[in-house]
DRENTIGU-432666 format. One record per residue: residue in three letters; x, y, z negated of N, C-alpha, C in turn; residue number from 1. Coordinates in Angstrom, 1 decimal, m for minus. Atoms other than C-alpha are relative to their C-alpha. Layout:
{'ALA', {X, Y, Z}, {X, Y, Z}, {X, Y, Z}, NUM}
...
! end
This chain:
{'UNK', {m0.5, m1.2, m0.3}, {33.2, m58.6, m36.9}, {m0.1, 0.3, 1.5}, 1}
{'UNK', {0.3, m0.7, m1.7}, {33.1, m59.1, m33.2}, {m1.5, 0.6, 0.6}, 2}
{'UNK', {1.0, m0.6, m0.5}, {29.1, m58.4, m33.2}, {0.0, 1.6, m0.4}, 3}
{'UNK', {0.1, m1.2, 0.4}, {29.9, m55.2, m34.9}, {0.3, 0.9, 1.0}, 4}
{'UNK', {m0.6, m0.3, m1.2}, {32.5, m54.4, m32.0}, {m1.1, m0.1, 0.9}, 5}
{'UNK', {0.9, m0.4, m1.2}, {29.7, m55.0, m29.3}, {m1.0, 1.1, m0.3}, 6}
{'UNK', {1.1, m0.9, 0.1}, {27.1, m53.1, m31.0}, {0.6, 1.5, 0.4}, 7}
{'UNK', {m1.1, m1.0, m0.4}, {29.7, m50.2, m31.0}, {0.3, 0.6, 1.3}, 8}
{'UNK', {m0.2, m0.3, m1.3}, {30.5, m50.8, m27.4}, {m1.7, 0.4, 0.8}, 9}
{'UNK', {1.3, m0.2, m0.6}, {27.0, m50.8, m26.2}, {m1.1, 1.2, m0.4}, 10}
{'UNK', {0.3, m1.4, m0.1}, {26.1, m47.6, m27.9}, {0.8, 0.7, 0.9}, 11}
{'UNK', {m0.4, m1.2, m1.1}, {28.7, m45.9, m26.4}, {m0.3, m0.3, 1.3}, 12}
{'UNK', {0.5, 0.4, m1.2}, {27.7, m47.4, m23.2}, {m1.5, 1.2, m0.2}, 13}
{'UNK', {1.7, m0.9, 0.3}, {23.9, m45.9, m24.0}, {0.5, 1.3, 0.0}, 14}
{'UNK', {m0.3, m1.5, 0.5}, {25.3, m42.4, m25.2}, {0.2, 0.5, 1.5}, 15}
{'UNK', {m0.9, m0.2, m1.8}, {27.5, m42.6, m21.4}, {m1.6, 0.1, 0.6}, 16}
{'UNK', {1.4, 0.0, m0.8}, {24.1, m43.2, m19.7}, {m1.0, 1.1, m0.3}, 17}
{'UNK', {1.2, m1.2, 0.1}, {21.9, m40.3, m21.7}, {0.8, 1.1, 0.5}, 18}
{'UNK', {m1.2, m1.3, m0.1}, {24.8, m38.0, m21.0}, {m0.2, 0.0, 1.4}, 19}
{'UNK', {m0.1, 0.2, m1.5}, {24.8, m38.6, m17.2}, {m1.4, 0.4, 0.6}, 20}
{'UNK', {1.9, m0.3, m0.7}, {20.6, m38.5, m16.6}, {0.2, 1.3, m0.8}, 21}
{'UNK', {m0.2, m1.5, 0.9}, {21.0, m35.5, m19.1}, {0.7, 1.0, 1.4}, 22}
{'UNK', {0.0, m0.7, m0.9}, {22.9, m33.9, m16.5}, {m0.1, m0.3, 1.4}, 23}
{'UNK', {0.4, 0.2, m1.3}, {22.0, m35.4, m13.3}, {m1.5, 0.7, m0.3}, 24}
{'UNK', {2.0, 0.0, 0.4}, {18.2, m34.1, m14.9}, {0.2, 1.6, 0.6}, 25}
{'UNK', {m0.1, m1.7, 0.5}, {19.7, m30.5, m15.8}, {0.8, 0.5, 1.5}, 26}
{'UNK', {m0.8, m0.2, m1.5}, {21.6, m30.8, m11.9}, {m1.4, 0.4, 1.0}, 27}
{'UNK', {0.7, 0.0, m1.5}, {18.4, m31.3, m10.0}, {m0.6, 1.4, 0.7}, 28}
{'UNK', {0.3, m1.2, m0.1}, {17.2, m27.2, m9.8}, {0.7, m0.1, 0.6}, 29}
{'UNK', {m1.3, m0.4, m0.9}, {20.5, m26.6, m8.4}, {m0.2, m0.3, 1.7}, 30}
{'UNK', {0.5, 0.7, m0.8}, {20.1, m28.9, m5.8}, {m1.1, 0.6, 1.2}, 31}
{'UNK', {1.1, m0.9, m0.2}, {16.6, m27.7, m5.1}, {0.4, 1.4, 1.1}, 32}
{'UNK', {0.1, m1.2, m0.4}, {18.0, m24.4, m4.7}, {0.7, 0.1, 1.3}, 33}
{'UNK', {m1.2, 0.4, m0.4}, {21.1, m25.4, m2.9}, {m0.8, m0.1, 1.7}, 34}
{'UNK', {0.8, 0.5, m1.2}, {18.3, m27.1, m0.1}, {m0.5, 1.3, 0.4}, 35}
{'UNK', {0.3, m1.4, m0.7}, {16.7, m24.0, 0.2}, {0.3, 1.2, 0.6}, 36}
{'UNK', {m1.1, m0.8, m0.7}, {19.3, m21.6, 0.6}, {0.2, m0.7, 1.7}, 37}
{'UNK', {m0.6, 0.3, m1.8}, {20.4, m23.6, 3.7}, {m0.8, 0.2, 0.9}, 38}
{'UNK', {1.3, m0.3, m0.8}, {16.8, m23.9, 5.0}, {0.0, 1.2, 0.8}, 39}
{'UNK', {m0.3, m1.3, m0.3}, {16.8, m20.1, 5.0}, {1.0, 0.2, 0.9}, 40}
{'UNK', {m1.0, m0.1, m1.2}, {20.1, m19.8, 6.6}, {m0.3, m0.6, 1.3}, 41}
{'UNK', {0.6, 0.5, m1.5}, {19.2, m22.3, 9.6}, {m0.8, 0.6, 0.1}, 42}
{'UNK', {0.7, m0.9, m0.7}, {16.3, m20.4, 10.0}, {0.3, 1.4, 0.6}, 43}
{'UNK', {m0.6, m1.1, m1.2}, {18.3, m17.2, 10.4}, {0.5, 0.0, 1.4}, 44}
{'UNK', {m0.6, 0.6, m1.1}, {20.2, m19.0, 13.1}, {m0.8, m0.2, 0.8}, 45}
{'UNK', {0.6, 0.2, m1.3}, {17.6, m19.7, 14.7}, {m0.9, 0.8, 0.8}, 46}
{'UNK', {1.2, m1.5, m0.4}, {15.8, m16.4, 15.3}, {1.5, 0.9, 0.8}, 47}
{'UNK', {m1.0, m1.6, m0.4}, {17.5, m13.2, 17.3}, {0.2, 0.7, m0.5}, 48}
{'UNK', {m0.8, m1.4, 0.9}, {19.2, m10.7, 15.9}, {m0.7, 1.0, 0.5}, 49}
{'UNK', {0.8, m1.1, m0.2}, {17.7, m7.2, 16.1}, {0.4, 0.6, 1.3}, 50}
{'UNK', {m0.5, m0.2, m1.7}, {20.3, m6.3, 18.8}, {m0.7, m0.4, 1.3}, 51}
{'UNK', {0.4, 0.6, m1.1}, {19.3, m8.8, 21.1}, {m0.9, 0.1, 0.4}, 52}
{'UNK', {0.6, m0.2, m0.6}, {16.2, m8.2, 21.7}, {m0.9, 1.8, m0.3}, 53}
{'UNK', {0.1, m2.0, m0.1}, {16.3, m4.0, 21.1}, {m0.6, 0.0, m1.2}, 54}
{'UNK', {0.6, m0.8, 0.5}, {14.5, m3.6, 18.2}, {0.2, 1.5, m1.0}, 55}
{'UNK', {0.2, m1.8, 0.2}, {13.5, m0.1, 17.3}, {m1.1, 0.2, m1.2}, 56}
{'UNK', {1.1, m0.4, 0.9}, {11.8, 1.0, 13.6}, {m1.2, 0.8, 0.5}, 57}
{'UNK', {0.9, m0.9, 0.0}, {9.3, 3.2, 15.6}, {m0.7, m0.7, 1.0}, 58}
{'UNK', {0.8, 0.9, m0.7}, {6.6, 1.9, 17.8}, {0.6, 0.0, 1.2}, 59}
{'UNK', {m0.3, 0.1, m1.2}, {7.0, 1.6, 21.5}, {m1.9, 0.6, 0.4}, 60}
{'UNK', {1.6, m0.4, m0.3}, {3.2, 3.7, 22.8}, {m0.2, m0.2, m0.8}, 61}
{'UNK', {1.1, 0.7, 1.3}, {0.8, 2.1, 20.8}, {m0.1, m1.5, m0.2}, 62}
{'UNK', {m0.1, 1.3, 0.4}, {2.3, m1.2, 20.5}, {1.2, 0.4, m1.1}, 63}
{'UNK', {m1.1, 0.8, 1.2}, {4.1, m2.3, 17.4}, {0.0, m0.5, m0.2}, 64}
{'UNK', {0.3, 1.1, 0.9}, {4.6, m4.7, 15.0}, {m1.2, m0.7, m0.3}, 65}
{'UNK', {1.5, 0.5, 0.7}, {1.6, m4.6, 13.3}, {m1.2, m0.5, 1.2}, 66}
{'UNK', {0.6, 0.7, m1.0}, {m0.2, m5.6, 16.3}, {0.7, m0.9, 0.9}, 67}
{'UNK', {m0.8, 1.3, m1.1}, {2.4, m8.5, 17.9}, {m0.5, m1.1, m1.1}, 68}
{'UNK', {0.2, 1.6, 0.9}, {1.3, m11.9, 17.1}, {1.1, m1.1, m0.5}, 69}
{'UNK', {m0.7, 1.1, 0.6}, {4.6, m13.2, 15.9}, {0.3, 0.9, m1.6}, 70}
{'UNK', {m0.2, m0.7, 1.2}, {4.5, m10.6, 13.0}, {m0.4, m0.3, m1.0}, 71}
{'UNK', {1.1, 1.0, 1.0}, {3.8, m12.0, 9.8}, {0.1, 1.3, m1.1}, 72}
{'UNK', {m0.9, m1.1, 0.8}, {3.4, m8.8, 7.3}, {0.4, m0.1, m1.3}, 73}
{'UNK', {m0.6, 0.0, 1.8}, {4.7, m7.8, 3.6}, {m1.9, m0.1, m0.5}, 74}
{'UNK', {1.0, 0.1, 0.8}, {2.4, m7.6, 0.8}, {m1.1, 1.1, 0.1}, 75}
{'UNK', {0.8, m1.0, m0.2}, {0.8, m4.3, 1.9}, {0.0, 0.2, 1.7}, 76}
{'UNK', {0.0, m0.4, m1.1}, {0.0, m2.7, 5.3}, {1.7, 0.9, 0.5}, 77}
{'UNK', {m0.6, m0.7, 0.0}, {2.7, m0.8, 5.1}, {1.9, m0.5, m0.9}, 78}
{'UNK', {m1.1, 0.5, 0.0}, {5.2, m2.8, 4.0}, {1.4, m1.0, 0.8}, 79}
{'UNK', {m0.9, 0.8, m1.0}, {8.3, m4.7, 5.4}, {m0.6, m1.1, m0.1}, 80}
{'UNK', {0.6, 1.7, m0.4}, {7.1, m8.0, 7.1}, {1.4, m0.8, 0.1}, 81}
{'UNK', {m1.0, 0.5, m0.5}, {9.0, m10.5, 8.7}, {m0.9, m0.8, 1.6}, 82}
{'UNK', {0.1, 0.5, m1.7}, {8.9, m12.1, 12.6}, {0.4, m1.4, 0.0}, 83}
{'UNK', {0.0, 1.0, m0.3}, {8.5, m15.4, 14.0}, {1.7, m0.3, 0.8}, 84}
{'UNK', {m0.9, m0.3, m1.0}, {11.1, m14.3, 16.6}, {1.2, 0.5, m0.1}, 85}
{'UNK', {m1.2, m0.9, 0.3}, {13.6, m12.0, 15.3}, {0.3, m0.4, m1.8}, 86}
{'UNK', {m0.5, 0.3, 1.5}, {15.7, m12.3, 11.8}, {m0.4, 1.3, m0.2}, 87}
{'UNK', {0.3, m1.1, 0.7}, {15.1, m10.1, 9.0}, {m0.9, 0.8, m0.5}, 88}
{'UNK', {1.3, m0.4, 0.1}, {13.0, m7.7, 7.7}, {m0.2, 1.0, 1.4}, 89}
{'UNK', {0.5, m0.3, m1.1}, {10.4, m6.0, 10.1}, {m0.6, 0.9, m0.5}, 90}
{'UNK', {0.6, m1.1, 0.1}, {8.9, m2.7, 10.0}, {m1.3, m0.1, 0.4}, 91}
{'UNK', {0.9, 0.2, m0.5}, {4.9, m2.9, 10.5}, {m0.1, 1.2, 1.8}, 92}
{'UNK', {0.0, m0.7, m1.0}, {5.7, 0.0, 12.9}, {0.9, 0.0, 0.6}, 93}
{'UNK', {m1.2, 0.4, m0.6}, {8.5, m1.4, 14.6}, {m0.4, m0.2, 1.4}, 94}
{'UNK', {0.6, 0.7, m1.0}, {8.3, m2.9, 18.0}, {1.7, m0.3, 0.6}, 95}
{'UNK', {m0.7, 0.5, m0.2}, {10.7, m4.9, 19.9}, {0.2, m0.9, 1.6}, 96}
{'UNK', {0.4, 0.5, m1.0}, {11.2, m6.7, 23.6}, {m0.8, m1.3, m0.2}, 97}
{'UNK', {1.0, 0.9, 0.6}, {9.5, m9.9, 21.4}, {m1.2, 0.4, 0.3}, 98}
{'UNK', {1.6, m0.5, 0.4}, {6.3, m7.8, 21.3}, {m1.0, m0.9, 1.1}, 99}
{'UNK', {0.4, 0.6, m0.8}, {3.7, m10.0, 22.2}, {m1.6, 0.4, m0.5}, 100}
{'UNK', {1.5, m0.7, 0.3}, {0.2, m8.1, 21.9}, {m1.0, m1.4, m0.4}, 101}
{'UNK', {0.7, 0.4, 0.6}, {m2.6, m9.6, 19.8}, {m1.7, m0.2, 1.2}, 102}
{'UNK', {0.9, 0.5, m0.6}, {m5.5, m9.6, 22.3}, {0.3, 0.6, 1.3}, 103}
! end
């Protein structure tokens, strides 16, 4: 009778163990996402705010965005980008005291 008892214990031991990778498995996205969110955040921290260094949705002359080399743009010409320099989104026709002309 007592091998019956270990067999008993040592499943539920096993069961305890699929249950635990089961959700340490179904945990790791979270995780993942968890990392990324913060990424993001420190990287807001570490850019300027719009305040700080003036920026303005309309060009400044005939400098803007779309021609500063820290501008990275959206999916169209004309869409919101984003800046090496400054948090947030970025207007291709924005400009800012960042502006750092392309040639």
């Amino acid at each position: 009778m007592t091998n019956s008892f270990t067999s008993i214990t040592s499943r539920r031991q096993a069961l305890r163990k699929i249950i635990g990778a089961a959700g340490i498995t179904a945990s790791l996205p979270l995780l993942g996402w968890s990392v990324s969110a913060r990424a993001q955040t420190d990287d807001a921290a570490t850019k300027a705010s719009k305040p700080a260094v003036q920026y303005q949705d309309q060009p400044k002359g005939k400098s803007d965005c779309a021609n500063c080399a820290n501008f990275i743009p959206g999916e169209s010409a004309n869409a919101v980008g984003t800046c090496t320099v400054v948090a947030g989104g970025i207007s291709p026709r924005g400009w800012c005291l960042a502006y750092a002309g392309n040639g």
